[in-house]
C-alpha positions as semicolon CSV with decimal commas, in nm:
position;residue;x (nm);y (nm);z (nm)
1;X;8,795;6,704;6,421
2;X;8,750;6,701;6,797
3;X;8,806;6,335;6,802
4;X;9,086;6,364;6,633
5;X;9,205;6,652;6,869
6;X;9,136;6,439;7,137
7;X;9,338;6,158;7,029
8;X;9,666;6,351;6,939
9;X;9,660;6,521;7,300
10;X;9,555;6,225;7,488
11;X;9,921;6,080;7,285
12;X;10,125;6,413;7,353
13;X;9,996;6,357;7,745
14;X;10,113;6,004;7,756
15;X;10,466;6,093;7,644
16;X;10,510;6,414;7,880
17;X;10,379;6,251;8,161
18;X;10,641;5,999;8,049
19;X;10,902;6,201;8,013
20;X;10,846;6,407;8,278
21;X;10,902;6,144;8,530
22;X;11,235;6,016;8,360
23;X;11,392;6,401;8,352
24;X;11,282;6,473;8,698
25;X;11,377;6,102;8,826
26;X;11,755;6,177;8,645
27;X;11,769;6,527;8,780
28;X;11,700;6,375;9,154
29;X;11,958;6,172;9,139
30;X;12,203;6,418;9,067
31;X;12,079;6,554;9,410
32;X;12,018;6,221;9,600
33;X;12,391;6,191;9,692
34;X;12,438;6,535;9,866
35;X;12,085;6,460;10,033
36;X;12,214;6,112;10,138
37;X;12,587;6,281;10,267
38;X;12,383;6,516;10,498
39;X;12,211;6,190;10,669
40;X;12,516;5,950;10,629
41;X;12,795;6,174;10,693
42;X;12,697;6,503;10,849
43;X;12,416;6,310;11,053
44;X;12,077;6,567;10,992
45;X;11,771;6,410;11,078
46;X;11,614;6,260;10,790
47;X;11,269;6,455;10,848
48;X;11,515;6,751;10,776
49;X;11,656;6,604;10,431
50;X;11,323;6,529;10,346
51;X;11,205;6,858;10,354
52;X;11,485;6,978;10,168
53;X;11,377;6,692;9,884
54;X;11,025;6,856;9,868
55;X;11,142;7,246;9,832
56;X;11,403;7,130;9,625
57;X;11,109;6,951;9,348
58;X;10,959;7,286;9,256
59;X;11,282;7,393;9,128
60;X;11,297;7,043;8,917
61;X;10,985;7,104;8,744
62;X;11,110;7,457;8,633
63;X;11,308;7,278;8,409
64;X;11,208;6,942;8,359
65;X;10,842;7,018;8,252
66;X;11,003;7,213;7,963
67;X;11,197;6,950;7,870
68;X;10,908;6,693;7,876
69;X;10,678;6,883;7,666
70;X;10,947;6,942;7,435
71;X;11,026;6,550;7,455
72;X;10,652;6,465;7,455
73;X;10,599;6,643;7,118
74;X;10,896;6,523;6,941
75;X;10,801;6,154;7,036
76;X;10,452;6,160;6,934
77;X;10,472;6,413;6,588
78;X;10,758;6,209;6,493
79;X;10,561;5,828;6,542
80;X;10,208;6,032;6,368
81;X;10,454;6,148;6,078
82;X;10,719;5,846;6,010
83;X;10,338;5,618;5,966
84;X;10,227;5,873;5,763
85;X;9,941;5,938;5,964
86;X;9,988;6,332;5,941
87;X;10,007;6,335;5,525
88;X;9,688;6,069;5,521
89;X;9,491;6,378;5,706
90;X;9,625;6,619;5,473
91;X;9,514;6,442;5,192
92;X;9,158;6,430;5,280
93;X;9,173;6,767;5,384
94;X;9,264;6,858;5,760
95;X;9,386;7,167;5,789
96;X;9,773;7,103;5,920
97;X;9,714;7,424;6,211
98;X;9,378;7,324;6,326
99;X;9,567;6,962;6,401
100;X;9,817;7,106;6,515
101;X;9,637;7,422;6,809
102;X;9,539;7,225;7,080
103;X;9,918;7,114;7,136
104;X;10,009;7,458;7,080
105;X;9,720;7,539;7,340
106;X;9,916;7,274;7,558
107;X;10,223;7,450;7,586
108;X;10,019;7,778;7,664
109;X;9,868;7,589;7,943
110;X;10,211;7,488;8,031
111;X;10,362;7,816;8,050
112;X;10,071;7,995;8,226
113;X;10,128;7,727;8,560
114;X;10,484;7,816;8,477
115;X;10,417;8,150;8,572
116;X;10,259;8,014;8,891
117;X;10,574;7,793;8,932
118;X;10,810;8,081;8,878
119;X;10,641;8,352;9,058
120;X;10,486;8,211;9,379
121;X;10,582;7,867;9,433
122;X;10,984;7,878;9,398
123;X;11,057;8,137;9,594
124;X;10,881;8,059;9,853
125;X;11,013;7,711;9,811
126;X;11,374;7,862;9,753
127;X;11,327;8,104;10,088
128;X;11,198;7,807;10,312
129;X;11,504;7,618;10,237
130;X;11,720;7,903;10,358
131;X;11,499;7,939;10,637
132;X;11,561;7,525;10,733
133;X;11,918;7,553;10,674
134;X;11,951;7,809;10,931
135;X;11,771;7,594;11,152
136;X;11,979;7,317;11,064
137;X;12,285;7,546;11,107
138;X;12,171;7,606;11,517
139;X;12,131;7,231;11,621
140;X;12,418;7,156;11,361
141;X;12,652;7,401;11,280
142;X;12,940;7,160;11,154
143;X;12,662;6,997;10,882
144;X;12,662;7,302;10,660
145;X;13,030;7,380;10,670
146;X;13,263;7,218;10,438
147;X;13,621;7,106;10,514
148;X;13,955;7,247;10,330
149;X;13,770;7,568;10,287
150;X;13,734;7,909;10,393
151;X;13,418;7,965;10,590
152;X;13,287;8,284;10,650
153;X;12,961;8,220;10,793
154;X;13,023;8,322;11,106
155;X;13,005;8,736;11,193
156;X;13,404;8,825;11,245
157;X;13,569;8,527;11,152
158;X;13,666;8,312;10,915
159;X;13,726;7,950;10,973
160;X;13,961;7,720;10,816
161;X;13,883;7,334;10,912
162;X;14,098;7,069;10,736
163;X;13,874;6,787;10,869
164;X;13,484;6,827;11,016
165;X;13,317;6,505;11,171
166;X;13,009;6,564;11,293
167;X;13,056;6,806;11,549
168;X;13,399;6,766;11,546
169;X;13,682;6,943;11,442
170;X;14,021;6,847;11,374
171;X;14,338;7,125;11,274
172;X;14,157;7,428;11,274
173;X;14,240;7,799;11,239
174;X;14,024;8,055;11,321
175;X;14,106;8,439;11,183
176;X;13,939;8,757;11,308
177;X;13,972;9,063;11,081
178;X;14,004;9,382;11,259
179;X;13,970;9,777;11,161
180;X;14,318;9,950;11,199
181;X;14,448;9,612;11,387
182;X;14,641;9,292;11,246
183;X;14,443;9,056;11,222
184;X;14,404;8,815;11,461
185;X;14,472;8,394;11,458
186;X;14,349;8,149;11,661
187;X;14,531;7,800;11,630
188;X;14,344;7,444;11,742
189;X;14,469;7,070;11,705
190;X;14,107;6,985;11,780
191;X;13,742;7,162;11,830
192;X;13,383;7,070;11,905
193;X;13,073;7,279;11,825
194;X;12,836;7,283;12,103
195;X;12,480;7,447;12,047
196;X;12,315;7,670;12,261
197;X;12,009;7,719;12,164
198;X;11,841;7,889;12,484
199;X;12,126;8,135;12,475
200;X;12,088;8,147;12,087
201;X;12,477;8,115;12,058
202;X;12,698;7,857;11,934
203;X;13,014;7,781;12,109
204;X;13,312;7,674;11,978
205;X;13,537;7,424;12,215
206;X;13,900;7,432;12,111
207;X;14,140;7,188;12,230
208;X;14,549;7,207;12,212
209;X;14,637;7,527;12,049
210;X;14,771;7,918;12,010
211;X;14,534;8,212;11,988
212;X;14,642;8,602;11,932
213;X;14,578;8,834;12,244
214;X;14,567;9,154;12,291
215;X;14,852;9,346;12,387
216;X;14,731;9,589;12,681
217;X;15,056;9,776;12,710
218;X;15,060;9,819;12,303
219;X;14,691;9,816;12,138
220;X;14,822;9,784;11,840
221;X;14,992;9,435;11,861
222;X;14,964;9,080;11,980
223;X;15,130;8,815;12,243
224;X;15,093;8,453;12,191
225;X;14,874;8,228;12,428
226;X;14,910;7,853;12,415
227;X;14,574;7,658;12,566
228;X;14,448;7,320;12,628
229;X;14,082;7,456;12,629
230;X;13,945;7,765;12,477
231;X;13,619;7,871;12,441
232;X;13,503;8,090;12,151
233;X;13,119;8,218;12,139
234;X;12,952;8,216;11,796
235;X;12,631;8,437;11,656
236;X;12,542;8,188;11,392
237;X;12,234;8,139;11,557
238;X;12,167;8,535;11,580
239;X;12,309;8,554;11,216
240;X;12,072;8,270;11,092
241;X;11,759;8,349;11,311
242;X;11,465;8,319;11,065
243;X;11,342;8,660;11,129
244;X;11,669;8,839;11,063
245;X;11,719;8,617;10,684
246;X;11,658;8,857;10,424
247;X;11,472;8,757;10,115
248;X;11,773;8,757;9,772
249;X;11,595;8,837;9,468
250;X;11,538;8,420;9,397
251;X;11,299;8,463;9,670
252;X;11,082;8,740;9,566
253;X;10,776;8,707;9,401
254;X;10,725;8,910;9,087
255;X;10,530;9,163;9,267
256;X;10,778;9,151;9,538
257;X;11,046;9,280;9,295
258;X;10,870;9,537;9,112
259;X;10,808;9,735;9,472
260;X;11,175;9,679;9,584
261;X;11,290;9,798;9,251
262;X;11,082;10,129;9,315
263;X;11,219;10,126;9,608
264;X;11,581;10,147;9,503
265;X;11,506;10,341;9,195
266;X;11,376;10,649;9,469
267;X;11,729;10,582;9,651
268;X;11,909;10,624;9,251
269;X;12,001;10,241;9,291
270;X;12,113;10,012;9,027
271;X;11,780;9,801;8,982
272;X;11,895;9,561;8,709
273;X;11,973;9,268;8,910
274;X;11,593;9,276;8,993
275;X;11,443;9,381;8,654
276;X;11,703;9,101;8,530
277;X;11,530;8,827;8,762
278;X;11,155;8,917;8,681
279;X;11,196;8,889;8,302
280;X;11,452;8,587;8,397
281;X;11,109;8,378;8,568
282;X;10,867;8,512;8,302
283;X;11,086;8,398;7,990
284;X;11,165;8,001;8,176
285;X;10,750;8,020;8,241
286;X;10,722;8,039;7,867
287;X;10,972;7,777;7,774
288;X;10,703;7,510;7,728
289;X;10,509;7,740;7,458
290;X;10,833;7,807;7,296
291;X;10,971;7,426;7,297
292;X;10,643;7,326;7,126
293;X;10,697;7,529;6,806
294;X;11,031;7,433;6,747
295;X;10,928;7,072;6,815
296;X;10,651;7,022;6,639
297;X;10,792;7,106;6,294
298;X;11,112;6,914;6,391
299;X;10,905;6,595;6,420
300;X;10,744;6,649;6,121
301;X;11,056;6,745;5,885
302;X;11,251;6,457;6,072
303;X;10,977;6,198;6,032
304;X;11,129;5,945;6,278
305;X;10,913;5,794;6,530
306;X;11,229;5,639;6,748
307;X;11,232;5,723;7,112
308;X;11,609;5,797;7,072
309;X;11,582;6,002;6,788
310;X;11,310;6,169;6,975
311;X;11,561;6,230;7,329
312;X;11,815;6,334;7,119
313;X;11,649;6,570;6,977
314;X;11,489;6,715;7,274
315;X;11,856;6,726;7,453
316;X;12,021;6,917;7,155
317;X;11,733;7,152;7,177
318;X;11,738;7,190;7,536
319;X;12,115;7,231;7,520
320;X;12,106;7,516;7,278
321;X;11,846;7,699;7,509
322;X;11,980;7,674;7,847
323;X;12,376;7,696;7,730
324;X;12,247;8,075;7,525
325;X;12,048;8,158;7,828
326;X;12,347;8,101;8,084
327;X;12,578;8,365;7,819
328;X;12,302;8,621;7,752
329;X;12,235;8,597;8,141
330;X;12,592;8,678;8,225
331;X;12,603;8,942;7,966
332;X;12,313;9,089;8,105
333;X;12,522;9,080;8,521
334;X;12,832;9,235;8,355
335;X;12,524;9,502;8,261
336;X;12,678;9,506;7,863
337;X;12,323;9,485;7,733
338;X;11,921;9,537;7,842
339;X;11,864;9,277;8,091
340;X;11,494;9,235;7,955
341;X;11,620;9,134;7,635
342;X;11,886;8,919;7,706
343;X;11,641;8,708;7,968
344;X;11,390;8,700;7,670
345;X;11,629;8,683;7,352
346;X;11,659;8,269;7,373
347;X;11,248;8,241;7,401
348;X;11,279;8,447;7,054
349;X;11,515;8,252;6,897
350;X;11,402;7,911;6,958
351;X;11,053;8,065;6,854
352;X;11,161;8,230;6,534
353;X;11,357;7,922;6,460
354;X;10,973;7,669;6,505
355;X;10,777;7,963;6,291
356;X;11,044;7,972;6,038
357;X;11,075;7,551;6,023
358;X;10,727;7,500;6,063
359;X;10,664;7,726;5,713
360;X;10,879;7,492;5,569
361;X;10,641;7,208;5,684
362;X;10,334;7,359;5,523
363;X;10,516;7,446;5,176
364;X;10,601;7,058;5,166
């Protein structure tokens, strides 16, 4: 029995390992581009981008370690059952479950680094990016803003830009809300961002252009003032300064959001954003465990070894879960129903579904 145990996980480890590398090579590229733009285009220095590539791979893994086991199982159940390898066992009198636990036990495994994953590694991954992108965002302030949108990353304004090169700026407008004031518009044919690090200011050069002043004989309106240079001083640095970032739930550990919840329950705060994103890490951690039972009676009731038939498989499966999880998830943010349950209610389902198949597969 134990060499037979052997064998069938030393095949189910082939085909995850296999498949792990595929998913997470495919989901890389889908990232690759934007990683190459900030290089190419918005000129970061490539020890910054890669960084960004290695806190960006725990995130992969979240996902593409469920869908490898998932993948893994399906391939090698199928090949075992389509050459009749699983009903020769029967025959002589292998109990189907004892063949079948250490995969199960695999999953477990799985799941329980999962946790790990989930609780300690992402969000610190997750808050270390925010932490380099503010650093970026001092040397570089022009690299994380986009053109033809509204940017509001800067304290007081918000900053139209139809085209950013570099540090360069090209038809800008600038607009400054203010309490019990019109708001007021700055105007530029041309800009340039120019770090100041020492000062821990950024200052924005504008070149050719209007701005809104002041009226001192009536406070409550403007004159217009037409420049060829005009200096504007910036917090982003003060905004972005890694001890002033805040940690967002993503960033939080598990135990981290179980005291801030207490904390906001004492203050009669809403806490189910929180209590939403500790069940949300727990119930991903135990996708592998859950992705195991519905695949291993899916290989054996389909019975096709194929590795197409066996990606196909694992994609509609994977499609079900994530698609329910993103509508119970934004069920559970329009706070319509328990937040616990939604985050868990796809783990049960694609669970119930594997027990329910897999008694089908012992009947047989």
């Amino acid at each position: 029995m134990k060499i037979l145990q052997r064998y069938i996980l030393k095949e189910l480890a082939v085909s995850f390992i296999l498949s792990l590398l595929i998913f997470t090579f495919v989901m890389f590229i889908g990232n690759i581009i934007k990683l190459a733009e900030l290089v190419i285009i918005k000129g970061i220095e490539i020890s910054y981008v890669g960084r960004l590539f290695i806190y960006l791979l725990p995130y992969l893994l979240n996902y593409t370690i469920p869908m490898a086991v998932l993948t893994g199982t399906l391939l090698t159940f199928g090949r075992l059952s389509s050459d009749n390898e699983i009903v020769a066992l029967k025959a002589i009198g292998f109990n189907l479950f004892s063949i079948l636990l250490p995969v199960v036990t695999f999953g477990l495994v799985l799941s329980l680094f999962s946790i790990m994953l989930n609780d300690q590694i992402i969000p610190r991954a997750h808050f270390a990016t925010r932490q380099l992108l503010a650093e970026i965002g001092t040397k570089k302030p022009a690299a994380l803003l986009e053109e033809g949108t509204f940017i509001k990353t800067f304290k007081g304004y918000i900053i139209f830009v139809q085209e950013i090169n570099g540090n360069k700026l090209k038809n800008i407008r600038i607009y400054q809300p203010q309490k019990e004031r019109p708001t007021r518009t700055i105007i530029a044919e041309r800009g340039e961002f120019i770090p100041l690090p020492e000062k821990k200011t950024v200052a924005l050069k504008l070149i050719n252009g209007s701005s809104d002043e002041p009226n001192l004989e009536n406070p409550g309106s403007f004159y217009k003032l037409n420049f060829k240079t005009y200096y504007l001083t910036l917090d982003l640095a003060a905004q972005l300064a890694k001890k002033n970032i805040q940690k967002k739930p993503k960033d939080m550990t598990i135990n981290e959001l179980i005291n801030e919840t207490k904390k906001l329950k004492q203050s009669r705060i809403n806490t189910s954003p929180l209590t939403r994103e500790i069940h949300k890490k727990l119930s991903l951690s135990f996708a592998s465990f859950v992705f195991v039972l519905i695949g291993l009676p899916l290989a054996l009731l389909t019975r096709r070894g194929e590795t197409t038939i066996g990606f196909g498989l694992s994609l509609g499966v994977i499609m079900i879960y994530y698609l329910f999880l993103m509508v119970v998830e934004a069920l559970a943010m329009k706070g319509k129903f328990n937040p616990a349950l939604c985050m868990w209610s796809p783990d049960i389902l694609i669970a119930a579904a594997g027990i329910i198949l897999f008694c089908l597969v012992v009947e047989r």
